[in-house]
C-alpha positions in Angstrom: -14.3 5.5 14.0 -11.3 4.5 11.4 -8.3 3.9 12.9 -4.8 4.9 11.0 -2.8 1.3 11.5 -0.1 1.8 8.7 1.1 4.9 6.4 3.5 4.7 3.2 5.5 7.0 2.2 6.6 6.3 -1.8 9.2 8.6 -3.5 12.9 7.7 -3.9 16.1 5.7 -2.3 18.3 8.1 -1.4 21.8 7.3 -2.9 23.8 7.2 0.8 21.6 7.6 3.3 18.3 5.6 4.1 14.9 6.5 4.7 13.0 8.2 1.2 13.5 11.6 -0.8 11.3 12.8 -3.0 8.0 11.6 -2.1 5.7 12.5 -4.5 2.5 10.2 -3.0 1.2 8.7 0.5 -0.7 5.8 1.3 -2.7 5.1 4.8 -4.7 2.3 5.9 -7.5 2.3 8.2 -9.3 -0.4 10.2 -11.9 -1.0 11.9 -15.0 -2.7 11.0 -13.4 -2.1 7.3 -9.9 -1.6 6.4 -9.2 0.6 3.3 -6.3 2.0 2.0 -6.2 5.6 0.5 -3.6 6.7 -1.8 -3.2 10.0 -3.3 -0.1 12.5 -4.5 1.1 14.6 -1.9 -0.9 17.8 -1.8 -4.0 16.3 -2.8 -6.4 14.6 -1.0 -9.3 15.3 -3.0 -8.6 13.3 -5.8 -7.6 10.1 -3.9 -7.8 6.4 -4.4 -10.0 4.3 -1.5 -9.7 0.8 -2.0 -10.9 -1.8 0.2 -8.5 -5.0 0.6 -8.2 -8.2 0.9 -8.1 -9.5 4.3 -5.7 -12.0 3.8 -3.5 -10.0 0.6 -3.7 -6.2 2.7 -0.1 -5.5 1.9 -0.2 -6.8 -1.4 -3.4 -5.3 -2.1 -1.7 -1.8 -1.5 1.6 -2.5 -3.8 -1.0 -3.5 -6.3 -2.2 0.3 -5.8 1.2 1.7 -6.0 1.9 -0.5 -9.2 -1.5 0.7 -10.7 -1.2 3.9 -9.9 1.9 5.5 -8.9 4.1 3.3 -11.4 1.1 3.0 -14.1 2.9 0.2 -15.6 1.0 -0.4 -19.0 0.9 -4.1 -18.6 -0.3 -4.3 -15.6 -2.5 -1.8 -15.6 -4.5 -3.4 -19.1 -4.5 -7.0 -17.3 -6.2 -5.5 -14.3 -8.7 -3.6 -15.9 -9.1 -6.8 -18.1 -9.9 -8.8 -15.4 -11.7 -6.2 -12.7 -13.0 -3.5 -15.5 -12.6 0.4 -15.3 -10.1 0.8 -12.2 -11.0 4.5 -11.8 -14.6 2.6 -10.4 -13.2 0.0 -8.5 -13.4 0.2 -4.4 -13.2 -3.3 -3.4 -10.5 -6.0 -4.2 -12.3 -8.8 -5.4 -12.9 -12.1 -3.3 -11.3 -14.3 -6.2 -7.9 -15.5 -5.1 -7.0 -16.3 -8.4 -7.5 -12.8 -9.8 -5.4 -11.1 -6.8 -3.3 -14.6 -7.5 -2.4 -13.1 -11.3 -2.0 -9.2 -10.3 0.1 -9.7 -7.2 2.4 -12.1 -9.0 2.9 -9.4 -11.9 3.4 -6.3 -9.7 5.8 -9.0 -7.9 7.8 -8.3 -11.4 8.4 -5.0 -11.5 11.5 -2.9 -10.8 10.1 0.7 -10.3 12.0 2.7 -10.1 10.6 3.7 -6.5 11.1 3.4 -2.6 8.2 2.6 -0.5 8.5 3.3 2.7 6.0 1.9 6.0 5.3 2.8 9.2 3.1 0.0 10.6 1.6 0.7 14.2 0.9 -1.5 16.6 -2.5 -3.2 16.4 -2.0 -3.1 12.3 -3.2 -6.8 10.3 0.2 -5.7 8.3 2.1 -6.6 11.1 2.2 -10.3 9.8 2.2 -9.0 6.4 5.3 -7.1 5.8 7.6 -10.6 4.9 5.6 -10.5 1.9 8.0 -7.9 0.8 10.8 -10.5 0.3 8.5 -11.2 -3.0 9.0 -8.0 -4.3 12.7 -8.2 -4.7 12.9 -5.1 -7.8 11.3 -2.6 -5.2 12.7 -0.7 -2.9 11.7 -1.0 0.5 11.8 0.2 4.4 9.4 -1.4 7.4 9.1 0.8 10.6 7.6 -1.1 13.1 6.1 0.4 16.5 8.8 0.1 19.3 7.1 1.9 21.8 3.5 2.8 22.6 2.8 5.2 25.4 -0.7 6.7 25.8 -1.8 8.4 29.0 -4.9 8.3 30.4 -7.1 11.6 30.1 -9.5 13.3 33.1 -12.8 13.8 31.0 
């Protein structure tokens, strides 16, 4: 059974408090024997994105979604469908480092005009992932990371 390890929230940065307004899409990531992240707008799950990622590039693999498909930059969507084809068909990140290489270090570029926000549970493979963020200095972007884990034991 999928387990949820890390969800995004990606809307707005609030002008004077923290946290994100306007969320317009979510993002969650499961694991198990595959991880995959799902994207879709808020309100409609039937119509979302499954991507499998990276093992090594996770995080980046999923700001590579949000770039694709949340900020739908032009550029960087025509250079990925150059180099993986229709995107709309794509459900695994390729195995070419040097592809994932070029993407990451265009979305990298970018200054949407967004805030992602992550929780990232304990157990996650994004819990050594997050400092990738530093590399994405144009977004904005908040990292919840589990402080506490209680789970009782049920009678069956």
């Amino acid at each position: 059974m999928a387990t949820i390890t890390a969800h995004a929230l990606i809307g707005q940065t609030h002008p004077y408090d923290g946290g994100v307004t306007n969320v317009s899409h979510q993002m969650s990531l499961t694991e198990n024997s595959v991880a995959r992240w799902t994207l879709s707008r808020i309100g409609d799950t039937k119509n979302a994105i499954r991507w499998m990622p990276n093992p090594q590039s996770m995080l980046e693999d999923g700001l590579l979604m949000i770039g694709l498909f949340v900020v739908a930059e032009p550029e960087l969507v025509a250079e990925a469908e150059r180099l993986l084809g229709p995107l709309n068909e794509l459900e695994m990140m390729p195995s070419d480092s040097n592809i994932l290489q070029v993407l990451h270090s265009r979305n990298r570029q970018l200054k949407p005009d967004i805030k992602v926000a992550f929780a990232i549970y304990e157990g996650s493979s994004l819990m050594g992932q997050y400092p990738v963020l530093e590399h994405y200095s144009g977004w904005d972007a908040e990292v919840c990371v589990s402080k506490m884990r209680r789970e009782n034991s049920r009678n069956s």
